[in-house]
PDB file of N, CA, C, O and CB in Angstrom:
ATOM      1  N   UNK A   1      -5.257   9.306  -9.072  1.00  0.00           N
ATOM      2  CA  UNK A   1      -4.414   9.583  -7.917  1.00  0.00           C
ATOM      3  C   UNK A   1      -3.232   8.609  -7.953  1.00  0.00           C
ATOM      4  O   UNK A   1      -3.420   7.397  -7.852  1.00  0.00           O
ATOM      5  CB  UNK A   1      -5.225   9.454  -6.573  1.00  0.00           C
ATOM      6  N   UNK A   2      -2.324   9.009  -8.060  1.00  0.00           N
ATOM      7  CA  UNK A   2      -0.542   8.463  -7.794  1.00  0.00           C
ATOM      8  C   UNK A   2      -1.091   7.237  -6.632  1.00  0.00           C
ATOM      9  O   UNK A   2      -1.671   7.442  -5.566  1.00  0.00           O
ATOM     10  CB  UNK A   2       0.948  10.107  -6.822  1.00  0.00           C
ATOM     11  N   UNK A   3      -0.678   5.887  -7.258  1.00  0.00           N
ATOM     12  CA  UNK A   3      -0.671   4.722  -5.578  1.00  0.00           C
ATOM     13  C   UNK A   3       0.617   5.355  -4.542  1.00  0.00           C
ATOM     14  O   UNK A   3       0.660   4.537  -3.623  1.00  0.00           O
ATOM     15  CB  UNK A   3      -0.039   2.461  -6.060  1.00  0.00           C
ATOM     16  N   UNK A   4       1.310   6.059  -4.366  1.00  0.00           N
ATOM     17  CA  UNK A   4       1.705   6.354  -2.885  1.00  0.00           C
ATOM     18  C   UNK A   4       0.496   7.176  -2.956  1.00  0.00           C
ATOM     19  O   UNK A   4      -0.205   6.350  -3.539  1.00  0.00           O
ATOM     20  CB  UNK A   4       3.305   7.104  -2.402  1.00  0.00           C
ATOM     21  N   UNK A   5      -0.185   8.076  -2.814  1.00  0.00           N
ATOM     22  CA  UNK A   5      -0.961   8.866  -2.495  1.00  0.00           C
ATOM     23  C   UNK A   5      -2.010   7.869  -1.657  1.00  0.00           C
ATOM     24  O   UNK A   5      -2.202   8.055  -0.456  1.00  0.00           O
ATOM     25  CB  UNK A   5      -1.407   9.670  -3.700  1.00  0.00           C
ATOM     26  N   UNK A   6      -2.662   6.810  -2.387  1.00  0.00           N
ATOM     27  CA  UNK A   6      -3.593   6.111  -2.204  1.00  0.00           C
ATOM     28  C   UNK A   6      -2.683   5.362  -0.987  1.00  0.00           C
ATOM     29  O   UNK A   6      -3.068   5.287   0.180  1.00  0.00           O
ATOM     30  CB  UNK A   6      -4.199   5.361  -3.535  1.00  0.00           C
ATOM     31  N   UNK A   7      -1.706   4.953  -1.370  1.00  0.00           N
ATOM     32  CA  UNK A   7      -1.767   3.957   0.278  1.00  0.00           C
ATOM     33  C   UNK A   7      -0.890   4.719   1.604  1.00  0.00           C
ATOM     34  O   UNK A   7      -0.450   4.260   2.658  1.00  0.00           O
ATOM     35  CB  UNK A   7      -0.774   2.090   0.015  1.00  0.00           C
ATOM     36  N   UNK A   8      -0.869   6.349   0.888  1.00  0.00           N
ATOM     37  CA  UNK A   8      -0.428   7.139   2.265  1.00  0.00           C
ATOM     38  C   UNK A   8      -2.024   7.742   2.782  1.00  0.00           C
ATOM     39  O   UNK A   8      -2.174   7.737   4.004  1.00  0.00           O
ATOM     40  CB  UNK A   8       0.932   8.676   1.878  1.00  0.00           C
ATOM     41  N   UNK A   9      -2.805   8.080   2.234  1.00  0.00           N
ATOM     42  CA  UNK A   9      -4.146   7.636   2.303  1.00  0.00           C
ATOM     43  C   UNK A   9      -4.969   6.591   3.527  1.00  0.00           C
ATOM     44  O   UNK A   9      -5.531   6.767   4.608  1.00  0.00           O
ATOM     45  CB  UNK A   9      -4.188   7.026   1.076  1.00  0.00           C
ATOM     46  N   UNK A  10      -4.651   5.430   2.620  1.00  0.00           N
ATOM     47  CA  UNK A  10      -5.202   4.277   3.410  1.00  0.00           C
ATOM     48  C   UNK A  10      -4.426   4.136   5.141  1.00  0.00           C
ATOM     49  O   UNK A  10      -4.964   3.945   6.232  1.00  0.00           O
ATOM     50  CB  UNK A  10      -4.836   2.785   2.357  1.00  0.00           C
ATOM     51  N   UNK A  11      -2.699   4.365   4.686  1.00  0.00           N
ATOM     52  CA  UNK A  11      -2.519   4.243   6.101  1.00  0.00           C
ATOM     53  C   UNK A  11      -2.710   5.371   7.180  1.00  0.00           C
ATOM     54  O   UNK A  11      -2.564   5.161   8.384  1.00  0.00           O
ATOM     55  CB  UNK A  11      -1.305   3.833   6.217  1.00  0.00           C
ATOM     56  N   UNK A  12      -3.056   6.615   6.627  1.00  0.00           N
ATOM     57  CA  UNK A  12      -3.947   7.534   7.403  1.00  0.00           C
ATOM     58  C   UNK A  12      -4.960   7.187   8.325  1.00  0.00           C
ATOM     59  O   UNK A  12      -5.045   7.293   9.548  1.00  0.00           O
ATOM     60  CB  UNK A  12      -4.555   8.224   6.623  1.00  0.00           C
ATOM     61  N   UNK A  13      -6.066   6.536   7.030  1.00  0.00           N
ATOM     62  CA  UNK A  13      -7.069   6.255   7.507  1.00  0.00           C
ATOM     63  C   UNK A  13      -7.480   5.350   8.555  1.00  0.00           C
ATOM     64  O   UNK A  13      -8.467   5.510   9.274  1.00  0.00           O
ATOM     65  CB  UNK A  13      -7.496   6.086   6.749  1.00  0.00           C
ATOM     66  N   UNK A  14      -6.217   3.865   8.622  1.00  0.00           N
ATOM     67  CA  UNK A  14      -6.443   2.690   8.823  1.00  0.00           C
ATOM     68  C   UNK A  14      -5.618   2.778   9.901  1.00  0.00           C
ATOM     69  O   UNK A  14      -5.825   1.946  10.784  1.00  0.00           O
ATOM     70  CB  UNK A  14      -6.269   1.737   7.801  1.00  0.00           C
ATOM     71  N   UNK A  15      -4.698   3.597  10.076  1.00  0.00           N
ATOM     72  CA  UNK A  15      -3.771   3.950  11.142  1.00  0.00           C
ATOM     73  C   UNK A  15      -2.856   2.591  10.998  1.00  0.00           C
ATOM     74  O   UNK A  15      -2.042   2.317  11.879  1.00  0.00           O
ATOM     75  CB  UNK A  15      -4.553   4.238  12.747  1.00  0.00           C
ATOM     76  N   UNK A  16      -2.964   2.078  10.289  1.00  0.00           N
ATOM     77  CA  UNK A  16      -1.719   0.728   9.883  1.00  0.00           C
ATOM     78  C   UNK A  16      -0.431   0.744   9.483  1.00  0.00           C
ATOM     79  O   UNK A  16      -0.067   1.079   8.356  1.00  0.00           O
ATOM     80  CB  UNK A  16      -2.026  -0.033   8.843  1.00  0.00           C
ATOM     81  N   UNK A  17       0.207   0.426  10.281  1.00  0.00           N
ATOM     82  CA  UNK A  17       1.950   0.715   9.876  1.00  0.00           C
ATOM     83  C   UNK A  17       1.934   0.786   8.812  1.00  0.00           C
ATOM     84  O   UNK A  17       1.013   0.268   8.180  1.00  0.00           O
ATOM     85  CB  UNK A  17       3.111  -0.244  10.148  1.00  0.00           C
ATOM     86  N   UNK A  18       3.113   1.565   8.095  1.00  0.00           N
ATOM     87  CA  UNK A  18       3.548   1.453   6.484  1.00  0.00           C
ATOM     88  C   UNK A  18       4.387  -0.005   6.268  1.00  0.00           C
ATOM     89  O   UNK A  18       4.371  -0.531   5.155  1.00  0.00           O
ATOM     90  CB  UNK A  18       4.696   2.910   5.999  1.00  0.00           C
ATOM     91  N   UNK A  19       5.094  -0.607   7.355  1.00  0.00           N
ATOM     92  CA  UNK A  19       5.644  -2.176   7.377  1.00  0.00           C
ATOM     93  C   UNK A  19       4.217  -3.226   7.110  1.00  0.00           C
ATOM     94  O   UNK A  19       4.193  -4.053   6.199  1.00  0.00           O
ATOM     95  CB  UNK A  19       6.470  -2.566   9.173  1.00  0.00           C
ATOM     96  N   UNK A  20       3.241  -3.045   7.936  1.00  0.00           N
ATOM     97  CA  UNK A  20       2.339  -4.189   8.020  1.00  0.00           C
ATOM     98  C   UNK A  20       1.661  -4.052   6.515  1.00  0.00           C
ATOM     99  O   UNK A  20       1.227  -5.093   6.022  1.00  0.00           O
ATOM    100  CB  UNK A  20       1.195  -4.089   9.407  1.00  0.00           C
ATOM    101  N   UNK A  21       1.545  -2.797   5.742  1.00  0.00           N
ATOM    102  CA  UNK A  21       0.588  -2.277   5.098  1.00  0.00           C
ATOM    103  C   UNK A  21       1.406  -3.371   3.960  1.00  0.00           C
ATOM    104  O   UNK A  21       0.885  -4.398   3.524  1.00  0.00           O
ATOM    105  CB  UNK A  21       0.356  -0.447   4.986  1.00  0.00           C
ATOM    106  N   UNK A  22       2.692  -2.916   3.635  1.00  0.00           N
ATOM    107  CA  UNK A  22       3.871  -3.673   2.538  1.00  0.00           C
ATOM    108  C   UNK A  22       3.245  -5.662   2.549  1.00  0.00           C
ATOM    109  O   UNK A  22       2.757  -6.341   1.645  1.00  0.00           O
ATOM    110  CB  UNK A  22       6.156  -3.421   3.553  1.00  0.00           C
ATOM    111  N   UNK A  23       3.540  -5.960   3.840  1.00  0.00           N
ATOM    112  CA  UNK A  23       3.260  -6.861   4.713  1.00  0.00           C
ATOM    113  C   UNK A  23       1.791  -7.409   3.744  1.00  0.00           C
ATOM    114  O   UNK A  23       1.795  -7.878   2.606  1.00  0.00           O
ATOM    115  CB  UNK A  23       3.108  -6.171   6.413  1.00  0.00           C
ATOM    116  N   UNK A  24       1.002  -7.238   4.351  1.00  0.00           N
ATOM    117  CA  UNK A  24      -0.624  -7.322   3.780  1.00  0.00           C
ATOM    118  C   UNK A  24      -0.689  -7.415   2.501  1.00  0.00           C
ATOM    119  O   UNK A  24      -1.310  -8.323   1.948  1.00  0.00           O
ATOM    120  CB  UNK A  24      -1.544  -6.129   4.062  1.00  0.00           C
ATOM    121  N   UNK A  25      -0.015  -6.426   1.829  1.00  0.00           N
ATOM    122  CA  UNK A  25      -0.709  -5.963   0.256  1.00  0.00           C
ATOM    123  C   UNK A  25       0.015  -6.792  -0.635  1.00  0.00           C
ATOM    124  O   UNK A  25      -0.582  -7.575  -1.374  1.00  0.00           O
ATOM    125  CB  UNK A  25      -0.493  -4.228  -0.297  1.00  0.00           C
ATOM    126  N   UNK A  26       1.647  -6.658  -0.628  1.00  0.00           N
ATOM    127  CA  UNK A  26       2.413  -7.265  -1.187  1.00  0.00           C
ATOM    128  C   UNK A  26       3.781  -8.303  -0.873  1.00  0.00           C
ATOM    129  O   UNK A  26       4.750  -8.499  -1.606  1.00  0.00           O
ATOM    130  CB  UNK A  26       2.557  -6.462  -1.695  1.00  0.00           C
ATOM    131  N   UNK A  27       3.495  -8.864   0.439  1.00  0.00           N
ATOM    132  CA  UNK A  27       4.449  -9.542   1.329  1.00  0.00           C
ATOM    133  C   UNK A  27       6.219  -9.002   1.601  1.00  0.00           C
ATOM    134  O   UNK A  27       7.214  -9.690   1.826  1.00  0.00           O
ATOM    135  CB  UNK A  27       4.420 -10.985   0.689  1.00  0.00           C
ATOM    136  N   UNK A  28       6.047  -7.352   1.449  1.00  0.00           N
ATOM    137  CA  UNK A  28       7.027  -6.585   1.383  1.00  0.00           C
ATOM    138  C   UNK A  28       7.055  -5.583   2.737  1.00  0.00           C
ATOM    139  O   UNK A  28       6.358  -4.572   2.653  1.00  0.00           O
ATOM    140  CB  UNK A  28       6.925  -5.918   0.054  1.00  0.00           C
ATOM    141  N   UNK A  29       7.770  -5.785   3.906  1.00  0.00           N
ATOM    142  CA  UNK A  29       7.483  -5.107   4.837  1.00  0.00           C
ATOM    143  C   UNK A  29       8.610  -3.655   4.500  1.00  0.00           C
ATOM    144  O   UNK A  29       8.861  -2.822   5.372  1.00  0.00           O
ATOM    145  CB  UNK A  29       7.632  -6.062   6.235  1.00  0.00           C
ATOM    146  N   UNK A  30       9.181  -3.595   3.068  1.00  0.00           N
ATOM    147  CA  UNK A  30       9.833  -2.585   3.338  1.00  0.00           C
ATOM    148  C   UNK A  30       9.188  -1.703   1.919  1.00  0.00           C
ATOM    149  O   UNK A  30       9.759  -0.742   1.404  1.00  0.00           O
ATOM    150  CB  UNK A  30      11.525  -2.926   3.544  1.00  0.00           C
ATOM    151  N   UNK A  31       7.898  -2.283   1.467  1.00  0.00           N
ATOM    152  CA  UNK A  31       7.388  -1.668   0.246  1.00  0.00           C
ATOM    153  C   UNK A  31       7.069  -0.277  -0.076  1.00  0.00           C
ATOM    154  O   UNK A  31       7.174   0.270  -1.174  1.00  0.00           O
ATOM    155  CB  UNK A  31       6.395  -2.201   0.026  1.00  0.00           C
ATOM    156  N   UNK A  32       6.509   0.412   1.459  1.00  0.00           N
ATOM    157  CA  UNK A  32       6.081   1.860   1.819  1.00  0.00           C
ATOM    158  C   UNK A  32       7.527   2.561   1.564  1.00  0.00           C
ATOM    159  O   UNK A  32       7.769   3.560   0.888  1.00  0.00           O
ATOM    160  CB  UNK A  32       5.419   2.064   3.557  1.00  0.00           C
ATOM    161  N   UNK A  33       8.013   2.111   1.970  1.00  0.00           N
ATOM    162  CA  UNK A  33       9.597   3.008   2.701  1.00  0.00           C
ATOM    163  C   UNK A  33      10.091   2.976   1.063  1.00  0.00           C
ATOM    164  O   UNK A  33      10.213   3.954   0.326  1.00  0.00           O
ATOM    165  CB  UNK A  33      11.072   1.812   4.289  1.00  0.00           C
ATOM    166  N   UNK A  34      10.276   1.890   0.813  1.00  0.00           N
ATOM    167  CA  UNK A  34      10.811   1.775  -1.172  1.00  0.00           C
ATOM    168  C   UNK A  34      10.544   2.827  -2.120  1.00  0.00           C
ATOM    169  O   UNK A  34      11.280   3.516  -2.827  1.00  0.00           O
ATOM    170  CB  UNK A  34       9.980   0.537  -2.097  1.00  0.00           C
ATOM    171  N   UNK A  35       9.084   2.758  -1.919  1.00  0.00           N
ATOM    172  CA  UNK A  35       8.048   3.377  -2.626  1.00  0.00           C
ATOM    173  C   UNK A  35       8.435   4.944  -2.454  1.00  0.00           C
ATOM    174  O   UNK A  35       8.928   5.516  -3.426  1.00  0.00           O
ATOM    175  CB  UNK A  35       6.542   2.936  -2.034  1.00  0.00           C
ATOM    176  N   UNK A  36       8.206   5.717  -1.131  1.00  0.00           N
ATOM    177  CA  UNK A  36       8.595   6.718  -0.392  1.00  0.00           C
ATOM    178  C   UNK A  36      10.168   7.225  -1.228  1.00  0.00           C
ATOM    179  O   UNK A  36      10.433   8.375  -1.580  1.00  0.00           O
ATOM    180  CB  UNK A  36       8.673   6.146   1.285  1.00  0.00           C
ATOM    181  N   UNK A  37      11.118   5.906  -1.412  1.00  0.00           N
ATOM    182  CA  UNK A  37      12.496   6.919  -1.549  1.00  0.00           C
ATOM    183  C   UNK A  37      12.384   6.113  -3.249  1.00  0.00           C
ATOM    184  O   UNK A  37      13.282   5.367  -3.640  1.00  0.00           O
ATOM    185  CB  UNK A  37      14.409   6.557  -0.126  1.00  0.00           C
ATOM    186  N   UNK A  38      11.485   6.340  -3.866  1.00  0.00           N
ATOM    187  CA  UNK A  38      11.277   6.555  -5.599  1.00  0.00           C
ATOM    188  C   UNK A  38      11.067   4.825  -6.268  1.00  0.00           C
ATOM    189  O   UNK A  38      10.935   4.867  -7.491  1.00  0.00           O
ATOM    190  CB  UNK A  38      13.104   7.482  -6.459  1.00  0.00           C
ATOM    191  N   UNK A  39      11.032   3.827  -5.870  1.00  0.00           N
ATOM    192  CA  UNK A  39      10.829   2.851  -6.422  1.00  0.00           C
ATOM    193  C   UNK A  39       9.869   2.832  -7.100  1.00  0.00           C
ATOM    194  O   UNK A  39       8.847   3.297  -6.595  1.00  0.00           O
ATOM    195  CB  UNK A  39      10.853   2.079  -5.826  1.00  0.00           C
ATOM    196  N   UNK A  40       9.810   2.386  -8.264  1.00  0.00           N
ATOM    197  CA  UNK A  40       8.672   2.367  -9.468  1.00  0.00           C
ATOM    198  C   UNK A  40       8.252   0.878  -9.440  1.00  0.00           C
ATOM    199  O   UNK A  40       8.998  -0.009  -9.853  1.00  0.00           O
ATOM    200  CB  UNK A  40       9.299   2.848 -11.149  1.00  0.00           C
ATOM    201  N   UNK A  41       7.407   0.721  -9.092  1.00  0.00           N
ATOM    202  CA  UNK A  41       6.872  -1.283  -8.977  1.00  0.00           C
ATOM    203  C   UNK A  41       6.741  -1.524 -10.601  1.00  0.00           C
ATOM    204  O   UNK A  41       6.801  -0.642 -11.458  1.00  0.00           O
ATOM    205  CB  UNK A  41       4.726  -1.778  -7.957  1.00  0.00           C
ATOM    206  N   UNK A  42       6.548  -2.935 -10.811  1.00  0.00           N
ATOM    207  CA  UNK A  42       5.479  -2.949 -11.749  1.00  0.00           C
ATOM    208  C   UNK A  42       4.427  -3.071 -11.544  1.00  0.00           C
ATOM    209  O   UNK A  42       3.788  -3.091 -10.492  1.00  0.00           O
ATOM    210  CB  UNK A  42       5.509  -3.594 -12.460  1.00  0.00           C
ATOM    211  N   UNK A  43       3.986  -3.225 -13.229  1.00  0.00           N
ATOM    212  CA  UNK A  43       2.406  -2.973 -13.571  1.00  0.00           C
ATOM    213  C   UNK A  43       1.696  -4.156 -12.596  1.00  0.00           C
ATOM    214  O   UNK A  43       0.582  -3.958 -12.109  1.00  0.00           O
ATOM    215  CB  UNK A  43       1.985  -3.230 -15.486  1.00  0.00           C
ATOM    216  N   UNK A  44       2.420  -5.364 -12.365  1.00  0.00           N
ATOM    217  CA  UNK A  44       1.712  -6.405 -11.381  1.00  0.00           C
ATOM    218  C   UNK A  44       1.532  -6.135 -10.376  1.00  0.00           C
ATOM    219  O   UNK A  44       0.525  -6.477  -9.756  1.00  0.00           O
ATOM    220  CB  UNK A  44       2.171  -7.455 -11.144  1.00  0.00           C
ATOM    221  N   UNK A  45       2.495  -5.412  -9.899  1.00  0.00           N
ATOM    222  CA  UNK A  45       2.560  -4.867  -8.198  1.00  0.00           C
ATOM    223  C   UNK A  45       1.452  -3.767  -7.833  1.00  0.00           C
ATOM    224  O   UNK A  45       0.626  -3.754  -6.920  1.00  0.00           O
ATOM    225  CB  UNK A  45       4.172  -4.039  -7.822  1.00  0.00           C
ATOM    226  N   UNK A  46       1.686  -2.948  -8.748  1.00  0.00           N
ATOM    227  CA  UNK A  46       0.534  -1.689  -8.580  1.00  0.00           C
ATOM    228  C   UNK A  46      -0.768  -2.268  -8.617  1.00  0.00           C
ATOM    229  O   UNK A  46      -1.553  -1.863  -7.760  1.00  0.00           O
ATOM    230  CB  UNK A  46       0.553  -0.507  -9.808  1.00  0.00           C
ATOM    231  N   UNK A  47      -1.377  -3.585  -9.854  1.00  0.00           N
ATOM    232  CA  UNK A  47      -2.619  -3.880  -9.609  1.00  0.00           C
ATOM    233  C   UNK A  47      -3.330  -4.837  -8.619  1.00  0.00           C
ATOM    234  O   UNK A  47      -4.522  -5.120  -8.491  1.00  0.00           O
ATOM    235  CB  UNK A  47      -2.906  -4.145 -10.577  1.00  0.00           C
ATOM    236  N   UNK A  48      -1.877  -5.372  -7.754  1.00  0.00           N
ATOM    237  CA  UNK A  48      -2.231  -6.213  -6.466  1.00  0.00           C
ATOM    238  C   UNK A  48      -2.440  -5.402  -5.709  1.00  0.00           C
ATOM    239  O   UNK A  48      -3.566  -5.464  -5.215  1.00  0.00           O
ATOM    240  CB  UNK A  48      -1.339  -7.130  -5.874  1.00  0.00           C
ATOM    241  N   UNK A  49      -1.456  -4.165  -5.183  1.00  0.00           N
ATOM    242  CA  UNK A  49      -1.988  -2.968  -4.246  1.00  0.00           C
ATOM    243  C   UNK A  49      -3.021  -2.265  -4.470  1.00  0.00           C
ATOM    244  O   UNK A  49      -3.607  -1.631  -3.592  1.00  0.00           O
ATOM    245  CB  UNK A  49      -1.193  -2.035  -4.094  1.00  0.00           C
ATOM    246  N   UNK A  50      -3.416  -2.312  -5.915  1.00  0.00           N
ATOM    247  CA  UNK A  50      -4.600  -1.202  -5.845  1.00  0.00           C
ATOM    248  C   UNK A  50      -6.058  -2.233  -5.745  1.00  0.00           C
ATOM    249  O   UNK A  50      -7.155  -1.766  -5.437  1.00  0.00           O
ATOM    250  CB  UNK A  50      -4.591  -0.023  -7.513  1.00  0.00           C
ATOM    251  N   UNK A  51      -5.760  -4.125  -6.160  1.00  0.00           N
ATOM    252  CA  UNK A  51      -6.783  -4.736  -5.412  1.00  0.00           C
ATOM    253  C   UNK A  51      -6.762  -4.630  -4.111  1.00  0.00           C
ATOM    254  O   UNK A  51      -7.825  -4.445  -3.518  1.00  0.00           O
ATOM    255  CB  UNK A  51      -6.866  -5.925  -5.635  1.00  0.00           C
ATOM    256  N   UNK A  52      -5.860  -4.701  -3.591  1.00  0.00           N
ATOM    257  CA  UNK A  52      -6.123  -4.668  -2.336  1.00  0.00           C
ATOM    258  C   UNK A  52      -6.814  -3.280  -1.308  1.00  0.00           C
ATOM    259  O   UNK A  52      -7.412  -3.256  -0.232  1.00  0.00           O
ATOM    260  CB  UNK A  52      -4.903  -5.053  -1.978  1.00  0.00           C
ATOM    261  N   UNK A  53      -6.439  -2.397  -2.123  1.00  0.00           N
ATOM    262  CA  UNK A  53      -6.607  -1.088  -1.386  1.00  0.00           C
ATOM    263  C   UNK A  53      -8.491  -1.278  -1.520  1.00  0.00           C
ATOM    264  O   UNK A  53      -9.233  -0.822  -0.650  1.00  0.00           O
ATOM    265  CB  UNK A  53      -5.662   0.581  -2.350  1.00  0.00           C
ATOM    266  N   UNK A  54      -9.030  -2.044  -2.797  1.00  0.00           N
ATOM    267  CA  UNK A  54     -10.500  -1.871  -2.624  1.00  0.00           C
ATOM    268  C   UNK A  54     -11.247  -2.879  -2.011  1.00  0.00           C
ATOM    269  O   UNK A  54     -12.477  -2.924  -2.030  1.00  0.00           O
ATOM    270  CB  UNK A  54     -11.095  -1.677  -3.796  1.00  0.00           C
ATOM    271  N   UNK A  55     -10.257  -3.970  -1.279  1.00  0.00           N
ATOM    272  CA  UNK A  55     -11.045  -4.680  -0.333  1.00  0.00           C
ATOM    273  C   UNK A  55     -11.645  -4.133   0.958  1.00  0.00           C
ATOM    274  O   UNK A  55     -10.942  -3.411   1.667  1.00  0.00           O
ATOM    275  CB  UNK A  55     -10.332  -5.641   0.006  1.00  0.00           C
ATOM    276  N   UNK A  56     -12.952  -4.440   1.328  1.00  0.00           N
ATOM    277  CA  UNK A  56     -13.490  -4.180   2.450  1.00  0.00           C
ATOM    278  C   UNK A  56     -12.347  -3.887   3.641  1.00  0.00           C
ATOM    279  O   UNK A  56     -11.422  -4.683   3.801  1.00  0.00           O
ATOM    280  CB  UNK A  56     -14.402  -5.310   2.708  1.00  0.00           C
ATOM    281  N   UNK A  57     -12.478  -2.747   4.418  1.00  0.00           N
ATOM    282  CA  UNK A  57     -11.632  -2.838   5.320  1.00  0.00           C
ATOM    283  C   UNK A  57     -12.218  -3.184   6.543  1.00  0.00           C
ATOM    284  O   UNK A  57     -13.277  -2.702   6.944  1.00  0.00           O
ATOM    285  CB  UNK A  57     -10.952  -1.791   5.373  1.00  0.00           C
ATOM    286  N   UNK A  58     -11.324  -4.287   7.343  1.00  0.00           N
ATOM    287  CA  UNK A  58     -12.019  -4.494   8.941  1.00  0.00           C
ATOM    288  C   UNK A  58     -12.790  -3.590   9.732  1.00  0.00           C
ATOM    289  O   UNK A  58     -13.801  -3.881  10.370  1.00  0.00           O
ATOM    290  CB  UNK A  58     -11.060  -4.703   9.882  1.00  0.00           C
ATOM    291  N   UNK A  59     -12.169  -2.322   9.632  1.00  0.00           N
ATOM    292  CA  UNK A  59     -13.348  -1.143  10.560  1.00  0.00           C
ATOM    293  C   UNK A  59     -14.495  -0.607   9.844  1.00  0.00           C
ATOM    294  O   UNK A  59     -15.203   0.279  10.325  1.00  0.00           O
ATOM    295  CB  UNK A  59     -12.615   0.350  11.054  1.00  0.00           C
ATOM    296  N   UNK A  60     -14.733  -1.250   8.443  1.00  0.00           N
ATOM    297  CA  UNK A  60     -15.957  -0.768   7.815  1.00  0.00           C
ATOM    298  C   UNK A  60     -17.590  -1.782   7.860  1.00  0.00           C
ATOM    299  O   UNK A  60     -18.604  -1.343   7.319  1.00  0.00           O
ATOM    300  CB  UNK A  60     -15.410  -0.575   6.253  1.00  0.00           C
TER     301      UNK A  60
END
């Protein structure tokens, strides 16, 4: 699955701003929105967001 998929996903699920989500994952409050209008991260960026996406989440 494409990481926007996964963290349009997570902020579905988590109901967490797409700012806080940037915020949290990668100290980027404008990372969602980037991402959204075609930014390609790197390979570092994608494997900090996709650690992060498999940490325990608070409502679990």
């Amino acid at each position: 699955m494409p990481l926007l998929d996964q963290i349009e996903r997570y902020l579905s699920e988590t109901h967490v701003s797409p700012t806080r989500f940037g915020r949290m994952a990668v100290g980027d409050p404008r990372f969602v929105h980037d991402l959204r209008s075609g930014r390609e991260p790197r390979l570092a960026t994608r494997e900090r967001v996709r650690s992060f996406l498999l940490q325990p989440r608070p409502d679990q």
